[in-house]
C-alpha positions as CSV (number, residue, x, y, z in Angstrom):
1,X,-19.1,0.5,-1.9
2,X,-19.5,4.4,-2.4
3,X,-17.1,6.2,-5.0
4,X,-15.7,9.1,-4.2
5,X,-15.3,11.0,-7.7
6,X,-12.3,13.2,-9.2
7,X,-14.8,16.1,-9.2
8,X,-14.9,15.9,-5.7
9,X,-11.7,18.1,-4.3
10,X,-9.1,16.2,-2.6
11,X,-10.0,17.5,0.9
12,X,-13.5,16.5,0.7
13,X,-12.1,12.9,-0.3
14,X,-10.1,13.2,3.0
15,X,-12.9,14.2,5.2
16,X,-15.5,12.3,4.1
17,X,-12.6,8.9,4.4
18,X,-11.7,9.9,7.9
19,X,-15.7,10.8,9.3
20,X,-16.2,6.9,7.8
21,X,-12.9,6.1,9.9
22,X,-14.3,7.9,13.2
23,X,-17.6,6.1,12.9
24,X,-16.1,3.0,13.0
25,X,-13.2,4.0,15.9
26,X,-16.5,5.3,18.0
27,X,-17.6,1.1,18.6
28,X,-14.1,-0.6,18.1
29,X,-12.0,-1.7,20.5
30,X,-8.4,-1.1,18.9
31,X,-7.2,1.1,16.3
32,X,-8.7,1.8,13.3
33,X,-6.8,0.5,10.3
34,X,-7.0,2.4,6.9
35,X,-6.0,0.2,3.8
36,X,-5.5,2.6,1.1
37,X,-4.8,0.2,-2.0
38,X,-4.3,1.0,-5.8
39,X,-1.8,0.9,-9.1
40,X,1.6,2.2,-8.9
41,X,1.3,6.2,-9.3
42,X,-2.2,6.2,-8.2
43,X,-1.7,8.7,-5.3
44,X,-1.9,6.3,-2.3
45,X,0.9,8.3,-0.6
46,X,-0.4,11.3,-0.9
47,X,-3.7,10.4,0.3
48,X,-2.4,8.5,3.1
49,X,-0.8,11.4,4.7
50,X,-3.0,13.7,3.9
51,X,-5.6,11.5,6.1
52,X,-2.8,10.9,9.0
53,X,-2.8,14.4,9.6
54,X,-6.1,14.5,9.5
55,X,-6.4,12.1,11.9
56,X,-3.5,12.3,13.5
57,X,-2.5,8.7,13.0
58,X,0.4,6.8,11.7
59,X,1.5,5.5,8.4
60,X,2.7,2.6,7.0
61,X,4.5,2.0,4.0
62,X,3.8,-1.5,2.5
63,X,6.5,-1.2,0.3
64,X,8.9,-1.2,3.2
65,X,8.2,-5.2,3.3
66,X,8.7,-5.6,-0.3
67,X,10.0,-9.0,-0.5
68,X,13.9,-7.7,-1.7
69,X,15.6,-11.1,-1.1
70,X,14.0,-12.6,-4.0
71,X,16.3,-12.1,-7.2
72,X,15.5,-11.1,-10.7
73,X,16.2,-14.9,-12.5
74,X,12.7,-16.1,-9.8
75,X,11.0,-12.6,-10.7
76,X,11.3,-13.6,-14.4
77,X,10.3,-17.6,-14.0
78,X,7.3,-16.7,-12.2
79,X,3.6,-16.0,-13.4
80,X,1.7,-12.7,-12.5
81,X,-0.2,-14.5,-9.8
82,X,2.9,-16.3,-8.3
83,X,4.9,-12.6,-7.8
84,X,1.8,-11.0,-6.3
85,X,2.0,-14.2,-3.9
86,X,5.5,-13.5,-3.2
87,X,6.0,-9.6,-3.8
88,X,5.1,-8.7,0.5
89,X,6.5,-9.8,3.0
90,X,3.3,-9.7,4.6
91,X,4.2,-11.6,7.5
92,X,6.6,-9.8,8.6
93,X,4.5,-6.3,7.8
94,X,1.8,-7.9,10.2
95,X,4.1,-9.1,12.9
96,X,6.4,-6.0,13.4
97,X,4.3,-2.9,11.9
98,X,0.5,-3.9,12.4
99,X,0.4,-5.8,15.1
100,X,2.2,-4.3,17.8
101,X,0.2,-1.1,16.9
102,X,-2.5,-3.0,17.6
103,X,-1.6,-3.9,20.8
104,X,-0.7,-0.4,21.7
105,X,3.1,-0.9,21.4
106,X,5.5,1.1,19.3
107,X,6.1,-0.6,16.1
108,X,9.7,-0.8,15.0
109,X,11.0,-2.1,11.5
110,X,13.6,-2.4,9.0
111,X,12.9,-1.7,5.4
112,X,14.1,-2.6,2.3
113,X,17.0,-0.6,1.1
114,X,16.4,0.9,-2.4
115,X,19.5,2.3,-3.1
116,X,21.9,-1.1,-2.5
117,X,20.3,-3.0,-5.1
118,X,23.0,-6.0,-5.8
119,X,23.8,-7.7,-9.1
120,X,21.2,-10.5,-9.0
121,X,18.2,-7.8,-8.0
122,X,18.0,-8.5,-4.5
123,X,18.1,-5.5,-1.8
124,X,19.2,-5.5,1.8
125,X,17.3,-4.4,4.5
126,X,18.5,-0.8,5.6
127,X,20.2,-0.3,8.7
128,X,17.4,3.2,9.5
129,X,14.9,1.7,12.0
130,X,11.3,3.0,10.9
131,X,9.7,3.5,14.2
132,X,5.8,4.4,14.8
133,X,3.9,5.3,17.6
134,X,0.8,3.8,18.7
135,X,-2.3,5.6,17.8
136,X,-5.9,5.5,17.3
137,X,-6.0,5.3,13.4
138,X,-3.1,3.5,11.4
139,X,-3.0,4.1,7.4
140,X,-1.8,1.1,5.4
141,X,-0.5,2.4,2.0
142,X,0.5,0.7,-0.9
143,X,-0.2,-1.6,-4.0
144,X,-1.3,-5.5,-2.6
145,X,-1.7,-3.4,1.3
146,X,-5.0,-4.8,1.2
147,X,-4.7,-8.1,0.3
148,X,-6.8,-10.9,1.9
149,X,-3.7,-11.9,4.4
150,X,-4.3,-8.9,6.2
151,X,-8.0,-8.5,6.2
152,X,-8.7,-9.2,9.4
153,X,-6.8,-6.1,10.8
154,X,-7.8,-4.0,8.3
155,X,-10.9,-2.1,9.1
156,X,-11.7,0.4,6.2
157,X,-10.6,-0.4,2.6
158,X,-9.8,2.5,-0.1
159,X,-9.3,1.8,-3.8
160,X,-7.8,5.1,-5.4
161,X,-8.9,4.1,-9.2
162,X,-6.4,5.9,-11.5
163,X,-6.2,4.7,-15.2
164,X,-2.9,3.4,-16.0
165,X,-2.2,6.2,-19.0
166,X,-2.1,8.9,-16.3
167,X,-0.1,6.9,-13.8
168,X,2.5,6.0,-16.1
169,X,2.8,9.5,-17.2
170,X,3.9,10.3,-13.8
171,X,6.3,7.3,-13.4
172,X,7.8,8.6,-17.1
173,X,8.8,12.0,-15.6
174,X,10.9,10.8,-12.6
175,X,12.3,7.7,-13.8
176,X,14.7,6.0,-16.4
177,X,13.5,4.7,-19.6
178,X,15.1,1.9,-19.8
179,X,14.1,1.1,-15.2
180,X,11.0,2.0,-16.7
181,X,10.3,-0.8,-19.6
182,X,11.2,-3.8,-17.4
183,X,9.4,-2.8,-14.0
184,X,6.7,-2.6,-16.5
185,X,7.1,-5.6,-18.0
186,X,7.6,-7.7,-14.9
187,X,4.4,-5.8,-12.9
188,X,1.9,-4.5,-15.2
189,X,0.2,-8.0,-15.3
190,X,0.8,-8.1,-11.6
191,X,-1.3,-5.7,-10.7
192,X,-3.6,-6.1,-13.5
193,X,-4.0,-10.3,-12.0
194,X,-4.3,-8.3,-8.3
195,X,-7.0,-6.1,-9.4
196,X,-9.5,-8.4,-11.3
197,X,-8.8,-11.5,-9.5
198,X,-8.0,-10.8,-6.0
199,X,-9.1,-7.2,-5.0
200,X,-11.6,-6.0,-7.9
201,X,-13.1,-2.4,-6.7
202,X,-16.2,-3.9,-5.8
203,X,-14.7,-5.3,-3.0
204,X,-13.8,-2.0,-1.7
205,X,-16.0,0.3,1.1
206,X,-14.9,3.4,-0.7
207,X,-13.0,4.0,-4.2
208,X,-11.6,7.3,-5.1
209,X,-11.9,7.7,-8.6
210,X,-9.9,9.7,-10.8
């Protein structure tokens, strides 16, 4: 594991992440896929593009394949480790996004629409087409977008390691308060399972610290 930390300027982050990224693409056989993991507000976006254009390779949102048909009332019954089972539809993010990126095809997909939320919680999937080319290097961004499911397609895994007082500070300037208290109700102990029990930082080949 090396850690990459926050005295060490964002662009040195990205080039030391995408030299460890060319190393890897110069004995591989497929693309090389970048998980970039971490808490809600951690910078994952940010990072992920800033490495696509680096590399110039292609991004993927996990939380397109949030799993939006599942209402609030089974949300609310379940325990942390049951709705970090349950909260990707990682399936259906390996068989229409990874996958046929993989296999030099152009990936195509349908994410979940945030702005059609219906009464009981659940989401439809939009009607926009997310499309990708194939490309050498694929980033995988998102919270649980490195989760053992997908390890085997994943070939370099990032932890950006922000605490949770200076992620939520970020959340608490774009959001409602009251959106605010029960996302963190329901997955604060989500991700707090998913990062001591499944994916601890140890487990990671590099973590950006902040």
């Amino acid at each position: 594991m090396t850690v990459i930390s926050s005295t060490v300027a964002m662009g040195q982050a990205v080039a030391f992440i995408a030299a460890c990224a060319e190393r890897h693409k110069r004995t591989a056989i497929r693309s090389c896929v970048i998980g970039i993991d971490g808490g809600s507000g951690a910078g994952k976006s940010t990072l992920a593009h800033l490495l696509a254009a680096k590399l110039k390779g292609a991004v993927i949102a996990s939380d397109d394949f949030y799993a939006a048909h599942i209402p609030d009332m089974q949300w609310q019954l379940w325990t942390p480790a049951e709705r970090y089972a349950s909260v990707l539809d990682w399936k259906r993010l390996r068989r229409e996004a990874l996958q046929p990126l993989l296999s030099g095809d152009i990936a195509r997909w349908h994410p979940f629409d945030f702005d059609a939320r219906r009464a009981d919680g659940t989401y439809p999937l939009s009607t926009t087409v997310v499309e990708r080319q194939p490309t050498d290097y694929v980033v995988l961004e998102g919270t649980y977008s490195t989760r053992p499911e997908l390890a085997d397609l994943i070939d370099v895994t990032i932890l950006v390691d922000v605490p949770a007082r200076i992620r939520h500070q970020g959340f608490a300037l774009r959001e409602d308060p009251a959106f605010l208290e029960a996302w963190h109700a329901r997955w604060d102990p989500v991700e707090a399972h998913y990062f001591s029990q499944v994916r601890p930082a140890p487990g990671f080949a590099i973590v950006v610290s902040a």
